[in-house]
C-alpha positions as CSV (number, residue, x, y, z in Angstrom):
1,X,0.5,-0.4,-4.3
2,X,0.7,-3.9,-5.1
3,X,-2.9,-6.1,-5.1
4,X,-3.5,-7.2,-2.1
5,X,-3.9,-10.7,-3.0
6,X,-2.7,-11.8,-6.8
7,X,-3.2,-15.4,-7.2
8,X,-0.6,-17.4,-8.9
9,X,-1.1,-19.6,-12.0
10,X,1.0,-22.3,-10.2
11,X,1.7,-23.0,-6.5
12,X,5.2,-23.9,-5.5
13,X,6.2,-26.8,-3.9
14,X,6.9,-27.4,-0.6
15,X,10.1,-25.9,0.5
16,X,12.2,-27.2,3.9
17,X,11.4,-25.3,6.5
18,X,14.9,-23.7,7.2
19,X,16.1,-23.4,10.8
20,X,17.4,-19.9,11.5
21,X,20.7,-19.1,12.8
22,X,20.9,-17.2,16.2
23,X,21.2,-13.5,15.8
24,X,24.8,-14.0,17.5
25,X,25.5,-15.7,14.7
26,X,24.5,-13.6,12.3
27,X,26.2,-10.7,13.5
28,X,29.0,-12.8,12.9
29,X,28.5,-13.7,10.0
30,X,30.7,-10.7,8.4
31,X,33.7,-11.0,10.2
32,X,34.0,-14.7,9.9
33,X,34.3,-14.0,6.0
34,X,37.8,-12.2,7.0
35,X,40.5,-12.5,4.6
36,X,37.9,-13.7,2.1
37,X,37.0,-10.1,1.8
38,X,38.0,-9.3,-1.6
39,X,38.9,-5.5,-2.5
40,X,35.9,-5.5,-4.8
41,X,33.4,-6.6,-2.4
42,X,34.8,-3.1,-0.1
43,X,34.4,-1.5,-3.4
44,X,31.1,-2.8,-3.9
45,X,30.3,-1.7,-0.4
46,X,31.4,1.8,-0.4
47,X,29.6,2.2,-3.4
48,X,26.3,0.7,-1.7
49,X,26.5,3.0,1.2
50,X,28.3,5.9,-0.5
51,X,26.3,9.7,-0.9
52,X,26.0,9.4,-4.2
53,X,22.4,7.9,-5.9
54,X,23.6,7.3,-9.3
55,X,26.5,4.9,-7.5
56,X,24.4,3.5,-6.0
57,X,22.0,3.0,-8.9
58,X,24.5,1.5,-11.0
59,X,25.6,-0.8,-8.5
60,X,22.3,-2.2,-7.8
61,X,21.3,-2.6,-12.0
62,X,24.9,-4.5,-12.0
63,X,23.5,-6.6,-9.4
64,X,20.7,-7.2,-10.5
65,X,21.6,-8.2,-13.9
66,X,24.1,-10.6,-12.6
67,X,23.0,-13.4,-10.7
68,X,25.7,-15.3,-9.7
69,X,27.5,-12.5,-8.7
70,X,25.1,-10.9,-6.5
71,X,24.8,-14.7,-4.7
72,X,29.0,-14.6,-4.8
73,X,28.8,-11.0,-2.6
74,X,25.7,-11.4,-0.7
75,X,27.6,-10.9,2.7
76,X,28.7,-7.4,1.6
77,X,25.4,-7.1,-0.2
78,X,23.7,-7.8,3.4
79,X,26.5,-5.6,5.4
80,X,25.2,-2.8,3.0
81,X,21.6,-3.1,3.8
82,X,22.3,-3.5,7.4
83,X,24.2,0.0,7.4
84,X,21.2,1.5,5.1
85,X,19.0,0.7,8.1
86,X,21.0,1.8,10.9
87,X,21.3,5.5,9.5
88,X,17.9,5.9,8.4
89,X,15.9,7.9,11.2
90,X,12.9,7.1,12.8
91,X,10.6,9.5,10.6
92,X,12.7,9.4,7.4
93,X,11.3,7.8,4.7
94,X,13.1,4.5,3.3
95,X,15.0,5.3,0.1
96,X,14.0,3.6,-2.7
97,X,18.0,1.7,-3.2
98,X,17.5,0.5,0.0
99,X,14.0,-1.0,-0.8
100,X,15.6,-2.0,-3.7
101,X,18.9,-3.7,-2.1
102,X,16.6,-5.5,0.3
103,X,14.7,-6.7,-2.8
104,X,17.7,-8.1,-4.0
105,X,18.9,-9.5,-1.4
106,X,15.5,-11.3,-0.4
107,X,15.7,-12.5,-3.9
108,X,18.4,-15.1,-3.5
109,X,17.2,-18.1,-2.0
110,X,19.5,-19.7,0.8
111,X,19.4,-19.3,4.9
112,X,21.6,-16.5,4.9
113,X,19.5,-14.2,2.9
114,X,16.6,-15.3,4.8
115,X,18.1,-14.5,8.5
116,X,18.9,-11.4,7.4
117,X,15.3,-10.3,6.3
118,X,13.9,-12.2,9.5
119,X,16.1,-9.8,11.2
120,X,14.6,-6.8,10.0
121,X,11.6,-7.6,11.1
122,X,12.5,-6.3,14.3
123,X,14.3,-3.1,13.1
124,X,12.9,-0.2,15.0
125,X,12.1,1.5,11.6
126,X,8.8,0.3,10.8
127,X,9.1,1.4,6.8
128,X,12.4,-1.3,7.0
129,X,10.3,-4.1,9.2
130,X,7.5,-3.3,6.1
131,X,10.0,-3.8,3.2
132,X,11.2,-7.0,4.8
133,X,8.2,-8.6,5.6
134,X,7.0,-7.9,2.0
135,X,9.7,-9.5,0.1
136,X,9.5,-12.0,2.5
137,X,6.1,-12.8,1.3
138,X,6.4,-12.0,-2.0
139,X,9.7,-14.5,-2.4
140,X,7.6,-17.1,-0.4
141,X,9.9,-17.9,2.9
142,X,7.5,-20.8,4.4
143,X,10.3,-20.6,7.3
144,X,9.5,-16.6,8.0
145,X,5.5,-17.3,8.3
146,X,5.6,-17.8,12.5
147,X,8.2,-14.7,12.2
148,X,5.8,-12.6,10.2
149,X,2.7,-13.8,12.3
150,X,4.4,-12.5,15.8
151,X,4.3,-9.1,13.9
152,X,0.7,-8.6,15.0
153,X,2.7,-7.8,18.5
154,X,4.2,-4.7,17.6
155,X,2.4,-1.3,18.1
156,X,2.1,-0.2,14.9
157,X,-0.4,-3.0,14.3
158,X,-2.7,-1.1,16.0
159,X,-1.9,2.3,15.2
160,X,-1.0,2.2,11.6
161,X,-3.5,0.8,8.5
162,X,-0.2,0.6,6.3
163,X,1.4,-1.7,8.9
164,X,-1.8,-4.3,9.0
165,X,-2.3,-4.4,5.6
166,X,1.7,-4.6,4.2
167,X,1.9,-7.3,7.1
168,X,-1.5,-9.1,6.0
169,X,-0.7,-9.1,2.3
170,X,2.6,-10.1,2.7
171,X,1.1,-13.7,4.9
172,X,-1.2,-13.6,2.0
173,X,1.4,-13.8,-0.6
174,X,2.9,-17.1,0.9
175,X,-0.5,-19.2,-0.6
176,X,0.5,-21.7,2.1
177,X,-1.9,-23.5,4.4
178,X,-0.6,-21.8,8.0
179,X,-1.1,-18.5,6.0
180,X,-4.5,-18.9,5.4
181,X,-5.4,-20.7,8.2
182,X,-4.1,-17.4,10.5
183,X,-5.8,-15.0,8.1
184,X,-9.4,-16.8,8.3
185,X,-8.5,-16.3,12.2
186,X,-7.9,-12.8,12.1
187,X,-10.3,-11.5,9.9
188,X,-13.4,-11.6,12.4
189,X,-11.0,-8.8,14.3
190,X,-10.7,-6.5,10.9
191,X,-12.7,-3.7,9.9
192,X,-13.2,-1.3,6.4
193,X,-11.2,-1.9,3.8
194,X,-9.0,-4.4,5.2
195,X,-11.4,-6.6,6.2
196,X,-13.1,-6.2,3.0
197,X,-10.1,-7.2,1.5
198,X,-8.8,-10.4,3.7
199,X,-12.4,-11.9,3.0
200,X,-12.3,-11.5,-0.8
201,X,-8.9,-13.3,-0.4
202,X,-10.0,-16.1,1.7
203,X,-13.1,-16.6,-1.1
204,X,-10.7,-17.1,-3.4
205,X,-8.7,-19.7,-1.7
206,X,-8.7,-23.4,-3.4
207,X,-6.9,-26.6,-3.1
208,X,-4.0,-25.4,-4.4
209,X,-2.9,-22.7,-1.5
210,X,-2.7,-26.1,1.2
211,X,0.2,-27.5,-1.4
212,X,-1.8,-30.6,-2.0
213,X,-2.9,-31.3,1.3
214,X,-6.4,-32.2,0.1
215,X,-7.4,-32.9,3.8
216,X,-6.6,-30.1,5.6
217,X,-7.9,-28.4,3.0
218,X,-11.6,-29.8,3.0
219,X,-11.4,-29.1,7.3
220,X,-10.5,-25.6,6.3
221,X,-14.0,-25.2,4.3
222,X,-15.8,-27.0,6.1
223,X,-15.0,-24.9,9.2
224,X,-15.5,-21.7,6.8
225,X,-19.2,-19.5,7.7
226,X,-20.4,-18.0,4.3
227,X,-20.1,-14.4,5.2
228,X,-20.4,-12.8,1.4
229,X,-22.0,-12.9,-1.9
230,X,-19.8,-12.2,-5.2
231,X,-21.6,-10.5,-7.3
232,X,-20.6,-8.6,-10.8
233,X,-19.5,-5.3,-11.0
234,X,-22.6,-2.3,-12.5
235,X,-22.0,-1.9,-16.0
236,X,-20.1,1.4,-15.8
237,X,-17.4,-0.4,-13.2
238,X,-14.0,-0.6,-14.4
239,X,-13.2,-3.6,-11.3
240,X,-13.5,-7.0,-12.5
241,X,-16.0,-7.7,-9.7
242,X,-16.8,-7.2,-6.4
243,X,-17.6,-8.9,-3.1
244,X,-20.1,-7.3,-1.1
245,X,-21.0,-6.7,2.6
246,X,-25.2,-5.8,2.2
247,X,-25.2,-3.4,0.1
248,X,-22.4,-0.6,0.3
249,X,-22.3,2.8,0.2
250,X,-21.4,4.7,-3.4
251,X,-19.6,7.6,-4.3
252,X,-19.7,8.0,-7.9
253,X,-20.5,4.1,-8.5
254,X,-17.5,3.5,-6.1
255,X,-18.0,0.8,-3.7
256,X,-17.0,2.1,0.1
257,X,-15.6,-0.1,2.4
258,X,-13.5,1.4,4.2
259,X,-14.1,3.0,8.1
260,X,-11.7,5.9,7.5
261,X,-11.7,8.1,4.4
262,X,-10.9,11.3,3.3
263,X,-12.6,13.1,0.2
264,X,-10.2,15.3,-1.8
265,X,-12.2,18.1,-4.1
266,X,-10.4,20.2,-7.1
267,X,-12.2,23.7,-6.7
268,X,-9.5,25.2,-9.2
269,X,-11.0,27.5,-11.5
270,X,-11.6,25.5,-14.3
271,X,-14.1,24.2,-11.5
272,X,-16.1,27.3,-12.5
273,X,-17.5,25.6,-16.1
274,X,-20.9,25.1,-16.9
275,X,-22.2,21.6,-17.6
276,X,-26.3,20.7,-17.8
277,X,-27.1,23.5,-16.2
278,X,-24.6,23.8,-12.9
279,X,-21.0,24.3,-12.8
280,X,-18.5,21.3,-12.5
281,X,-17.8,22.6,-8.3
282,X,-21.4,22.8,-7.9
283,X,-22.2,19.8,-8.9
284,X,-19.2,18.3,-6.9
285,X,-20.3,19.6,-3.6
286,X,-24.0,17.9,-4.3
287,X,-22.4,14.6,-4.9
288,X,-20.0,14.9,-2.1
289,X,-23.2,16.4,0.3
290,X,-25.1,13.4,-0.9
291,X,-22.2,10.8,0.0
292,X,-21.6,12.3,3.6
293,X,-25.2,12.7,5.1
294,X,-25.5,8.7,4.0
295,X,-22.3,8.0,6.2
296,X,-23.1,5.4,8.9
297,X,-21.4,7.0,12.6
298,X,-19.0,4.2,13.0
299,X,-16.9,5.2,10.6
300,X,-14.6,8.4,10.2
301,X,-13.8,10.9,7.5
302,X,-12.2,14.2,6.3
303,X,-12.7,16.4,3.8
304,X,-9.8,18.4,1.2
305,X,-10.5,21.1,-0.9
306,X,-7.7,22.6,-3.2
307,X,-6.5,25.0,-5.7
308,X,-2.7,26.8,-5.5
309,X,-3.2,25.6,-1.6
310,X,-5.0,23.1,0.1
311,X,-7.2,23.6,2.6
312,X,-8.6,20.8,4.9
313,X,-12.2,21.2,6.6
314,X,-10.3,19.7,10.5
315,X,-6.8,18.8,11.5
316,X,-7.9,15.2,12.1
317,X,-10.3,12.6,11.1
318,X,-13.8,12.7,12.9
319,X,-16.7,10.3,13.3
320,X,-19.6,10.5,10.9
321,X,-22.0,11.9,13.9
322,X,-24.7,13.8,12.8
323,X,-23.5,17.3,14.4
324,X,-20.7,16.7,12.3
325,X,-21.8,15.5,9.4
326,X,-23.9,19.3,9.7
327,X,-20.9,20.9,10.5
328,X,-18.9,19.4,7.1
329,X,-21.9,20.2,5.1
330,X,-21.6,24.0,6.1
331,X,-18.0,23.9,5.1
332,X,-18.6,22.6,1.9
333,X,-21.7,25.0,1.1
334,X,-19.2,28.2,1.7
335,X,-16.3,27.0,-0.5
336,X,-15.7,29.1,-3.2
337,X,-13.1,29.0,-6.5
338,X,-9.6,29.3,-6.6
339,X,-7.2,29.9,-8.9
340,X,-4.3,26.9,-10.2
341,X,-4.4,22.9,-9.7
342,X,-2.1,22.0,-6.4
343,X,-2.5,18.4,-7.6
344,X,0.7,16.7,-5.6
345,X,0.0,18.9,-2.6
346,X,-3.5,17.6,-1.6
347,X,-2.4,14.0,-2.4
348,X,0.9,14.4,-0.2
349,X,-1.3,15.4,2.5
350,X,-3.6,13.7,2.3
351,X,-1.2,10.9,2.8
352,X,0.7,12.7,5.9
353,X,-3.0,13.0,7.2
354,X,-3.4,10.3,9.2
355,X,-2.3,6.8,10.3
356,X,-5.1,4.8,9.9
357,X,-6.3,6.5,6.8
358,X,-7.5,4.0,4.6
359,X,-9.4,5.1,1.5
360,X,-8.9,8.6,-0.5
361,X,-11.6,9.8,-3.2
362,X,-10.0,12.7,-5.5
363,X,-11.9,14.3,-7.4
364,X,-10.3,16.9,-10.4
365,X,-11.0,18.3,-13.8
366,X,-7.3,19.1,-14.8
367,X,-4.0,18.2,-15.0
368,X,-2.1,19.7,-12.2
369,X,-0.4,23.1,-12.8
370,X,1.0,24.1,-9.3
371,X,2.7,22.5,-6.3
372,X,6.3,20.9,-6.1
373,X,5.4,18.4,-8.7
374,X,3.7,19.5,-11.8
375,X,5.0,16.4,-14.2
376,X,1.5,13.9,-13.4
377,X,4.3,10.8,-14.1
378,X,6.3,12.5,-11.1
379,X,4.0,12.9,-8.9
380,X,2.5,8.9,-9.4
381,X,6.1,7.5,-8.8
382,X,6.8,10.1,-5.9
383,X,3.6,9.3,-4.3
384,X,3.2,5.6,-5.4
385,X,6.7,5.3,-3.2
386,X,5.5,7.2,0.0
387,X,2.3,4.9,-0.4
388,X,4.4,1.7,0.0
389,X,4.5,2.3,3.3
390,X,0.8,3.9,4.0
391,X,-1.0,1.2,1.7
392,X,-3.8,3.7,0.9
393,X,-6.4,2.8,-2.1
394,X,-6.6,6.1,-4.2
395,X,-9.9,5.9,-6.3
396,X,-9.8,9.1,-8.4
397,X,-13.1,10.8,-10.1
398,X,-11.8,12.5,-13.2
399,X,-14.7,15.6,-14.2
400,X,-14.5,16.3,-18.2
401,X,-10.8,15.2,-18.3
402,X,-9.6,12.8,-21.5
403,X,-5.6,12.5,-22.4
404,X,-2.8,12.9,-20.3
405,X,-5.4,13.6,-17.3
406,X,-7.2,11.2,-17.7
407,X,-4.1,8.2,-17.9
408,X,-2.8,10.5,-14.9
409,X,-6.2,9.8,-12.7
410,X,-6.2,6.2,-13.8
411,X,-2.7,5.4,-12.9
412,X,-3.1,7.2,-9.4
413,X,-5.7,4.9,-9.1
414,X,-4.3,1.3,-11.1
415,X,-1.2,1.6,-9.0
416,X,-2.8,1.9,-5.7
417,X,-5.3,-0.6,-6.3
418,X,-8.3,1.7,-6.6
419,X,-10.7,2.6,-9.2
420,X,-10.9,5.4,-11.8
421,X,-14.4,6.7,-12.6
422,X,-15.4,9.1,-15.2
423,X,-18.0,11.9,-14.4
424,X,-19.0,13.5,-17.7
């Protein structure tokens, strides 16, 4: 998952705001090419849509290797897409040539391009509205920002965290002054994470996001409440440094911000080994007790433990009530050992689990040795895909591990813009 916020060393210039065409005219926008149609561009086409993924893949490097080209077949290039999202069904996940064909095409810079993405915005296919909306941002379409700010209507910005934040990040990305103006807007109506993270983006605004408009800049600040303290990170934290809210909660010198989380615990059998006196699941469960009966009741949580299966404490997330809290203390108190290390199957459900899931803690001693994915470079680019559309920080505890498990835990958690911590 991409950084919420990266700031850029320079800030673009103003563009011209571009003036989109109709969607009638759009949709004719293919057939007015007509006789222009070379046979390669059907050829290029057929090979976009065909069944085959290496075609594909070998269309798309060509593409993207040639510049001038791709801008020479963008209609077909955009006809492509368009059928990519039409057979794509509503709980399929997006392939990754068709995130990468929208990247491409988002990638050249003219109205056509840009109508297109604007578009998709609307799709019915939330994962395609997502893609869009992200390369929007990240290629830095001033003209899309009002587009990208009506987003907030759809459902899904209420019912999926991967929705707000993909949408929030992508407004974030434009470093324009109507971009951070809306974000300051909506932030008082954020909670957890997200919040968390639209605040440490507005602290790090400057001049430089309002393009030289020095004024508007100065009414922004002024109008600004100070709501947090930046403060460096404990001496043992791999962040860079952290913005805090009071003083939040830790789990294993983790900062949590979020107001839904799910803890995922390794009880494999390597769990069973001795260290100062306790084993490595005993000591674990006294962490993860510790953590739980400090959670505050506004905020909601699950818990995963797993071996060759995985087995979750309830089907759904629950407030941090105190019957409950009781209730997930019980369940971890009775859990015993298993056997092998279903790595990829607690982190692709924990990623089915729910919606507004916004934080996951793993915590593991080994590298992963059952489940559909065993290779731990696999299972980081298979989940780091499905995460693109679910946004969820991953911060992973690794227990004794060093090596390939240990680069394993840390990329899990680098890529998904969590942190890695080290309990030895």
């Amino acid at each position: 998952m991409i950084p919420f916020f990266k700031p850029s060393k320079t800030c673009c210039g103003c563009r011209w705001v571009i003036v989109l065409a109709s969607i009638a005219a759009l949709l004719h926008f293919g057939s007015a090419r007509g006789g222009e149609d070379s046979g390669e561009d059907r050829v290029l086409f057929r090979q976009l849509t065909g069944r085959s993924e290496q075609v594909r893949l070998r269309a798309l490097n060509h593409l993207a290797a040639n510049p001038e080209y791709r801008r020479a077949v963008l209609p077909s290039m955009i006809e492509a897409a368009r059928k990519h999202a039409d057979e794509i069904s509503a709980k399929e996940l997006v392939r990754p040539t068709t995130v990468r064909l929208i990247n491409l095409i988002g990638a050249i810079d003219n109205t056509d391009s840009e109508t297109f993405l604007v578009e998709l915005l609307s799709d019915d296919h939330v994962g395609i509205a997502m893609v869009a909306a992200d390369i929007l941002g990240q290629n830095k379409r001033y003209g899309a920002i009002e587009f990208l700010k009506q987003q907030i209507d759809r459902d899904e910005f209420e019912t999926s965290y991967g929705f707000r934040y993909n949408l929030l990040r992508s407004i974030a990305a434009m470093e324009h002054p109507d971009a951070v103006e809306f974000l300051g807007e909506i932030e008082p109506k954020l909670e957890g994470q997200l919040q968390f993270e639209v605040e440490k983006l507005l602290h790090s605004v400057t001049d430089a996001h309002f393009l030289g408009d020095t004024k508007r800049y100065d009414r922004w600040v002024a109008s600004r409440k100070p709501k947090i303290v930046l403060q460096n990170a404990s001496f043992n934290s791999q962040s860079d440094g952290r913005i805090r809210f009071g003083k939040p909660q830790k789990y294993y010198d983790i900062d949590i911000h979020a107001k839904r989380m799910m803890f995922v615990i390794d009880r494999s059998g390597s769990m069973k080994d001795y260290d100062r006196g306790m084993t490595r699941l005993d000591r674990a469960k006294l962490e993860l007790s510790r953590v739980i009966r400090g959670l505050p009741s506004d905020v909601e949580f699950g818990i995963t433990f797993f071996e060759s299966s995985v087995r979750q404490w309830q089907d759904k997330l629950l407030p941090a009530t105190e019957a409950n809290k009781l209730e997930a203390l019980t369940f971890i108190d009775r859990l015993g050992y298993g056997d092998r290390t279903n790595t990829y199957g607690a982190l692709r459900e924990s990623l089915e689990f729910d919606e507004q899931l916004e934080v996951v803690f793993l915590l593991s001693d080994g590298r992963p040795t059952a489940g559909k994915i065993l290779a731990p470079a696999m299972i980081v680019d298979d989940i780091m895909h499905r995460n693109r559309f679910r946004h969820v920080n991953f911060n992973t505890i690794g227990i004794a591990v060093t090596g390939g498990t240990e680069s394993f835990l840390k990329a899990l958690a680098d890529q998904s813009s969590g942190e890695y911590r080290a309990a030895n």
